[in-house]
C-alpha positions as CSV (number, residue, x, y, z in Angstrom):
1,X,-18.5,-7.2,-1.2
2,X,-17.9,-9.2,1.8
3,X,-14.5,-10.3,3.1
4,X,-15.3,-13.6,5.0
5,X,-13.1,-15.4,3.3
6,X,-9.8,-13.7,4.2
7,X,-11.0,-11.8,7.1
8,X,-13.5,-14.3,8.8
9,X,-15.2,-10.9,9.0
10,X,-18.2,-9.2,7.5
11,X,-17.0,-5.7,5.7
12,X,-19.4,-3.9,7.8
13,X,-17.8,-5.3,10.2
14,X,-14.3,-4.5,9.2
15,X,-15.4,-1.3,7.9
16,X,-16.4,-0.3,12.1
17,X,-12.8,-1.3,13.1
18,X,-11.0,0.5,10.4
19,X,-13.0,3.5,11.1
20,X,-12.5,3.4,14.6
21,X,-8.4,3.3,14.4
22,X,-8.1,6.7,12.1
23,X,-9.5,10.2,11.1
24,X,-12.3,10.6,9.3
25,X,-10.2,12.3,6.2
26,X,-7.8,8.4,6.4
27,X,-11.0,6.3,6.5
28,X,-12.3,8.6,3.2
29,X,-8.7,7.7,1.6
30,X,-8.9,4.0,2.7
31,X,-12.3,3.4,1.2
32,X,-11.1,4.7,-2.3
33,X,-8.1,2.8,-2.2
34,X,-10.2,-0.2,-1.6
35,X,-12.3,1.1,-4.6
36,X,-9.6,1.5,-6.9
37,X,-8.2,-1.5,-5.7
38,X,-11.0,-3.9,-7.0
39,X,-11.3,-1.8,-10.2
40,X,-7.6,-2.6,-11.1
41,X,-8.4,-5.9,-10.2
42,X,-11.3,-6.5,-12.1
43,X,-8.9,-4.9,-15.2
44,X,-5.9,-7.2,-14.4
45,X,-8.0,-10.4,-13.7
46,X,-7.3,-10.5,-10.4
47,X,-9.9,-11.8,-7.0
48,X,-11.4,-8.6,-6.2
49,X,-12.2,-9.9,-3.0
50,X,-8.4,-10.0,-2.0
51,X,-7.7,-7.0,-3.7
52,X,-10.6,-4.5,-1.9
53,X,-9.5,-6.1,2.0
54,X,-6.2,-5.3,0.7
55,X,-7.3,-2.1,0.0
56,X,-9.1,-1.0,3.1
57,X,-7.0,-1.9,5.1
58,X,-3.3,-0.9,3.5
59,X,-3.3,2.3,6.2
60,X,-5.3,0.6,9.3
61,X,-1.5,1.1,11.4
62,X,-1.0,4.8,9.8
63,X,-2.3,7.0,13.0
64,X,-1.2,4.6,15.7
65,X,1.7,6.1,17.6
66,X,5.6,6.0,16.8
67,X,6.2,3.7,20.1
68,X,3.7,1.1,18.7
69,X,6.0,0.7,16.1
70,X,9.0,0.3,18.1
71,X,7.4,-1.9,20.2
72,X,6.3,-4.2,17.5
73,X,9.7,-4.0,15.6
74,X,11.2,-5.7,19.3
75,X,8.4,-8.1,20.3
76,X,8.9,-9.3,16.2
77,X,12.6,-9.1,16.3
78,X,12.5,-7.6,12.8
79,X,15.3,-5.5,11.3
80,X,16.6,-2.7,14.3
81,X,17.1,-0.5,11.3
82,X,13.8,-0.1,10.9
83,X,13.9,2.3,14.1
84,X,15.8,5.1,12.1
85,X,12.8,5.4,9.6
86,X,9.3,7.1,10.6
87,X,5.3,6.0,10.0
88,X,6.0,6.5,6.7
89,X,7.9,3.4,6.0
90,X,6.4,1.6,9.5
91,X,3.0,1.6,8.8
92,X,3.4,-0.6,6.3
93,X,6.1,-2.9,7.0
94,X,5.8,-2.9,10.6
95,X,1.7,-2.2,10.2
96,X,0.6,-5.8,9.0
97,X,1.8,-7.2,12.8
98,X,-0.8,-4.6,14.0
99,X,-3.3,-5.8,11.7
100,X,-2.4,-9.7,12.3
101,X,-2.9,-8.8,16.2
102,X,-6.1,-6.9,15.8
103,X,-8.1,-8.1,13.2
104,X,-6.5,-12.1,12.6
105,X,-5.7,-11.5,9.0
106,X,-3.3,-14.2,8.5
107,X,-3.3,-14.3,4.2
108,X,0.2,-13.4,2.9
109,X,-0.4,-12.2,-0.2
110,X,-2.9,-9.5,1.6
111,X,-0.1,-8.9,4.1
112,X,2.9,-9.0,2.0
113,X,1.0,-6.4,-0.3
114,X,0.3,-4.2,2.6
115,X,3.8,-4.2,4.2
116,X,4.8,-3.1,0.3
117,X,2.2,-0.6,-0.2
118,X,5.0,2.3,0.4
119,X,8.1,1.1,-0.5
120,X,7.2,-1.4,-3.2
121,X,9.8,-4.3,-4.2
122,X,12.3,-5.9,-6.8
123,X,9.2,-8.2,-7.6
124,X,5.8,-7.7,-7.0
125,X,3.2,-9.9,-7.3
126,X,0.1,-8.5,-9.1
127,X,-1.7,-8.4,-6.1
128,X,1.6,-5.8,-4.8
129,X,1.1,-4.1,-7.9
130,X,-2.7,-3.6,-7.6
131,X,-2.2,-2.1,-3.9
132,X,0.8,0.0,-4.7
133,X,-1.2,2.0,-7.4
134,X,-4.4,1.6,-6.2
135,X,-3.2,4.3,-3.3
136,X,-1.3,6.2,-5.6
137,X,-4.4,7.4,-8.0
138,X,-7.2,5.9,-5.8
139,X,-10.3,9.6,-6.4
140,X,-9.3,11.5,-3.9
141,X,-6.1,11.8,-4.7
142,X,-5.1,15.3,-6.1
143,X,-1.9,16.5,-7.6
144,X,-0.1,17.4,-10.8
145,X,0.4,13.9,-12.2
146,X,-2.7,12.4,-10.8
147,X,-4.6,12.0,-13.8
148,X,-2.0,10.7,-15.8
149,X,-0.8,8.4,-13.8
150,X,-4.5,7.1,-13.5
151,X,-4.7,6.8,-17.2
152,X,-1.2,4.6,-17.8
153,X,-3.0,2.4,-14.6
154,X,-5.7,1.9,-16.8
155,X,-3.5,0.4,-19.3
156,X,-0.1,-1.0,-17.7
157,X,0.3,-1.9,-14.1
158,X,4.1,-2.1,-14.5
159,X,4.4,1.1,-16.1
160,X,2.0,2.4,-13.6
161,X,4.6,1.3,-10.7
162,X,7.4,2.7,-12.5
163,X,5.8,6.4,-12.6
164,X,4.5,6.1,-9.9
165,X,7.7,4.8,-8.3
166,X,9.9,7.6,-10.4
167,X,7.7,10.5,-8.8
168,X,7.8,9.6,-5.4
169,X,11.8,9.1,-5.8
170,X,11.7,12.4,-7.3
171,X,9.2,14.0,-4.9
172,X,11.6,12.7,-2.1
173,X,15.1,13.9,-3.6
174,X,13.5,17.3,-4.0
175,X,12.6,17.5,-0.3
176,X,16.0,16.2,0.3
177,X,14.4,13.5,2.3
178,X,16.1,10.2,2.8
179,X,15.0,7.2,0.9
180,X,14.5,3.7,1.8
181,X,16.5,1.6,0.3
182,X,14.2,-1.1,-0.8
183,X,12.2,2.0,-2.7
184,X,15.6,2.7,-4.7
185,X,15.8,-1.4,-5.4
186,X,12.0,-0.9,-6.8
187,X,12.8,2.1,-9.0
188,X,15.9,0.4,-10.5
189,X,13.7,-2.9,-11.0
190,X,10.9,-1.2,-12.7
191,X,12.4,1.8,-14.0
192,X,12.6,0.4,-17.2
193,X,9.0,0.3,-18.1
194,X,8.9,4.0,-18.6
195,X,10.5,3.6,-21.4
196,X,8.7,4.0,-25.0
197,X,11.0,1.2,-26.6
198,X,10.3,-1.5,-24.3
C-alpha cells in the first residue's frame, strides 16, 4: 500500500511520522484501524487507498496537548464552543488542521472523515462511514459488543454506524458524561437502521 497519491508521501514514510507523534499502544490501534479500514473498503467498493491513509492517520492529533487545540481552534477561527469540549471531540475536528500543517494532506474526503471519526454526522459519506467503524471494531478492540458489532460491519455499514452510534450514546449517558451535540444529530439520523423492519 502506498499513499502517494493523497499524501505525496511513501507509507513508510507516513508510518515514521505517525509513530513519532503517539504511544506505542496508539500507533498499535492506528495501524488496525487502517487495516480494518481498507477491509471495509474492499467490502463496500470503496479506494482502499483513501480509506487505509484515512485510517492511519484518524488519531495522529490524539496525544498532542489540550493548548494545541485551543490554539488551533483561534488561529482557524472555528466554532469558540469547541473550547468547552476535551481531546475527545478535538482530536478529530480540530485534529485534521494539525494534520494539514504537518503532513500537507489537503484531500477532503480523508479530512472530513477524520474530523467525523468521533462524533459522526447527519450524512456521511461512505468513506465517513468506513472510518467511523473501522475504529470502532478495528482487532484490537475488546469489549462486550465487539464482536457483534464486527459482524453487522461485515454486512451493513449503516446499521454498523447506528450500533455503533447507539452504544457510545449509551456508554456516555451511563457515565453521565455530556454529549456532543452533533453525536445526538447522528444517532437520531441513523437510529433507524437498527431496526429489524427497515
Amino acid at each position: 500500500m502506498t499513499y502517494e497519491t493523497y499524501a505525496g508521501l511513501s507509507r513508510e514514510v507516513l508510518l515514521e511520522k505517525v509513530q513519532s507523534v503517539m504511544s506505542d499502544k496508539r500507533f498499535k490501534h492506528v495501524l488496525g484501524v487502517e487495516k480494518a479500514a481498507i477491509h471495509l473498503a474492499e467490502l463496500n467498493g470503496y479506494d482502499t487507498e483513501k480509506a487505509g491513509l484515512a485510517g492511519l492517520l484518524h488519531d495522529y492529533a490524539k496525544e498532542v496537548p489540550d493548548q494545541t487545540f485551543l490554539d488551533l481552534i483561534d488561529k482557524y477561527q472555528l466554532d469558540p464552543e469547541l473550547k468547552n469540549w476535551n481531546n475527545n471531540v478535538w482530536h478529530g475536528m480540530v485534529g485534521i488542521y494539525k494534520i494539514q500543517e504537518d503532513l500537507g494532506v489537503t484531500d477532503k474526503e480523508i479530512l472530513h472523515s477524520i474530523e467525523t471519526h468521533t462524533v459522526g454526522s447527519t450524512s456521511m459519506s461512505l468513506l465517513d462511514k468506513i472510518v467511523y467503524v473501522a475504529d470502532y471494531i478495528e482487532h484490537n478492540r475488546n469489549f462486550p459488543l465487539v464482536e457483534e458489532a464486527r459482524a453487522i460491519a461485515e454486512q451493513d455499514l449503516d446499521r454498523a454506524v447506528a450500533f455503533e452510534t447507539v452504544h457510545t450514546v449509551e456508554h456516555l449517558a451511563h457515565q453521565a458524561l455530556p454529549i456532543f451535540p452533533q453525536t445526538i444529530e447522528t444517532y437520531n439520523a441513523y437510529v433507524g437502521f437498527m431496526r429489524e423492519d427497515r
